[in-house]
Every structure is written in C-alpha cells, then in structure tokens.
N, CA and C atoms as a LAMMPS dump frame, in Angstrom:
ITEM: TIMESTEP
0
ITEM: NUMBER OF ATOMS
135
ITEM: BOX BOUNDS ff ff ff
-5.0000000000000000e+02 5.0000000000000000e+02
-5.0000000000000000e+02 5.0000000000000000e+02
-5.0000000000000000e+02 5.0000000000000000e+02
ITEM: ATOMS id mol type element x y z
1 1 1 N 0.838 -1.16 0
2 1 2 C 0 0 0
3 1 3 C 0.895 1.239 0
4 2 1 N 0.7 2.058 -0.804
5 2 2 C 1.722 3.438 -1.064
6 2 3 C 0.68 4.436 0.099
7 3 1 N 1.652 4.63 0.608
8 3 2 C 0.559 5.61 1.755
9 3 3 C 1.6 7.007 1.726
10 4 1 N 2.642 7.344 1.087
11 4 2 C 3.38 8.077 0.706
12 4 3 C 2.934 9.631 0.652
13 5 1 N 1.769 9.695 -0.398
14 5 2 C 0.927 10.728 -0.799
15 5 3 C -0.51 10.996 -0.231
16 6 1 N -0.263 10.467 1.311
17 6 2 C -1.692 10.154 1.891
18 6 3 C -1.72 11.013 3.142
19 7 1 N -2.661 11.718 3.342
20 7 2 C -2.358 11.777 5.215
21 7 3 C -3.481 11.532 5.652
22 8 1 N -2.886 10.569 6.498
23 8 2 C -3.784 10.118 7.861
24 8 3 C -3.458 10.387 9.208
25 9 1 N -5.025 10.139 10.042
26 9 2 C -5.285 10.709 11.047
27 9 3 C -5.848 10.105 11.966
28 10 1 N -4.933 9.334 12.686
29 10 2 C -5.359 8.44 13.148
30 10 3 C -5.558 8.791 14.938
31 11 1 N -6.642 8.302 15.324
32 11 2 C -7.167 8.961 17.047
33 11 3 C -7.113 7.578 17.828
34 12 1 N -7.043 7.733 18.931
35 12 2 C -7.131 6.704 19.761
36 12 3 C -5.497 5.731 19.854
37 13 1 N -4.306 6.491 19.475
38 13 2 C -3.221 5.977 18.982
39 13 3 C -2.312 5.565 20.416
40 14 1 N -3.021 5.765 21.539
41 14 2 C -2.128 5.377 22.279
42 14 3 C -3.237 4.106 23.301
43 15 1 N -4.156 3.599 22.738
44 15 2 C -5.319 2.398 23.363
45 15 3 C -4.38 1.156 22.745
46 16 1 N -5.149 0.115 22.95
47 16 2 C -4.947 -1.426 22.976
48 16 3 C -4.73 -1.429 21.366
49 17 1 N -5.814 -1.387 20.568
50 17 2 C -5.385 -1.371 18.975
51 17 3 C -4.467 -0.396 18.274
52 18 1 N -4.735 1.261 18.537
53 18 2 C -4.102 2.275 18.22
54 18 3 C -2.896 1.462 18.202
55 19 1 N -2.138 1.484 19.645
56 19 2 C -0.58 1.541 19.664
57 19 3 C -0.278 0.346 18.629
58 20 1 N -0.959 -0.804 17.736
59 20 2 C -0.017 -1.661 16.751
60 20 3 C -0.081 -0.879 15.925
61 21 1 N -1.587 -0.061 15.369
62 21 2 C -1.771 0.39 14.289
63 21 3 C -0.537 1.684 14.351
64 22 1 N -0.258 2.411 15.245
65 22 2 C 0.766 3.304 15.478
66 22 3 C 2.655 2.96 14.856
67 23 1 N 2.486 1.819 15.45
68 23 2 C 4.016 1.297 15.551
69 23 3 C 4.122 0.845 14.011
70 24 1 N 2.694 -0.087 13.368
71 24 2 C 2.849 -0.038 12.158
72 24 3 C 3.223 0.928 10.834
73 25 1 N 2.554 2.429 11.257
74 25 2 C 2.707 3.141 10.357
75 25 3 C 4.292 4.393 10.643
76 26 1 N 4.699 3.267 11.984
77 26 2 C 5.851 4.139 11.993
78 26 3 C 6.847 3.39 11.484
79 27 1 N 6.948 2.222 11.252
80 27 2 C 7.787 1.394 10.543
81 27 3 C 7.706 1.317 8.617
82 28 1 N 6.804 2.135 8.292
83 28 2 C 7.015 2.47 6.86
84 28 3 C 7.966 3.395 6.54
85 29 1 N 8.283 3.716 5.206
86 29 2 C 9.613 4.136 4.885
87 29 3 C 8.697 5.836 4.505
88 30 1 N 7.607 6.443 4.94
89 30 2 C 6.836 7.674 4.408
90 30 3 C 7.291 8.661 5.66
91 31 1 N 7.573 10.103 5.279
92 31 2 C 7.821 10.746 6.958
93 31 3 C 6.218 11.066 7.085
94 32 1 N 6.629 11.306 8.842
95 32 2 C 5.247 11.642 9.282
96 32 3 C 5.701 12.694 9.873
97 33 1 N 4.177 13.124 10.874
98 33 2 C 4.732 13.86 12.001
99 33 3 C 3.602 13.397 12.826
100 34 1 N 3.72 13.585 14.436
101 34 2 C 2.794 12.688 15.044
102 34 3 C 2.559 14.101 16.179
103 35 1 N 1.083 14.196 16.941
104 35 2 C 0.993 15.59 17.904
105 35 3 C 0.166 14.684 18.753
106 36 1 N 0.543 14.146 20.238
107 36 2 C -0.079 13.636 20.923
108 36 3 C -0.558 14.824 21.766
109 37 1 N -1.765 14.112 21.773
110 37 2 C -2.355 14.756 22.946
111 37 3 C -3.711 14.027 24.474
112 38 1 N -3.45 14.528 25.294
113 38 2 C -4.232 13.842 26.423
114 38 3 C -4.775 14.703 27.61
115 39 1 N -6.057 14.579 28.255
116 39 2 C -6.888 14.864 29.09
117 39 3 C -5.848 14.767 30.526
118 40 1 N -4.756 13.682 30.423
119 40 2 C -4.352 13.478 31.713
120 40 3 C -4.978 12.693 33.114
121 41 1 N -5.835 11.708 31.759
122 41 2 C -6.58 10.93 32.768
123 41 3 C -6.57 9.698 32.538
124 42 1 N -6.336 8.424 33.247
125 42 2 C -6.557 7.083 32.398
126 42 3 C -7.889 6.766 32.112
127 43 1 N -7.988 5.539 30.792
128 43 2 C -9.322 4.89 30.803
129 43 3 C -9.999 4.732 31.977
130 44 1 N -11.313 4.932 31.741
131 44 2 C -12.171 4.178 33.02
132 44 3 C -12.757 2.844 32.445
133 45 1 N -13.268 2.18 33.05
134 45 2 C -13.913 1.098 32.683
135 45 3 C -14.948 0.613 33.454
C-alpha cells in the first residue's frame, strides 16, 4: 500500500489497537509527524 501521498489521522493511537496500528505506520519508509495529545486521565472502565 503506497501511503506516501496520503495523510492520515489516526485517534485513539495510544489504546490497545491504536498503539499496533501506530508502531505499524511508523515502521514504513513515508515521513510523518505525530501531535499527541491527552486529558491526563486514564481509561475508566
């Protein structure tokens, strides 16, 4: 998949699925740039 000419925006990047889908698109050869951000609170459940 050429994701080269793409930008995505991906939310939830630091949960249970996010972080593979994260690590995945940081292991492609495309630059990114990444802007975390957080409430400063953990999940509740």
């Amino acid at each position: 998949m050429n994701l080269a000419s793409k930008r995505i925006m991906l939310t939830g990047g630091a949960g249970f699925l996010g972080s593979f889908v994260t690590e995945k698109l940081k292991a492609m050869p495309v630059p990114y740039q990444a802007l975390c951000a957080s409430d400063g609170q953990s999940p509740r459940l």
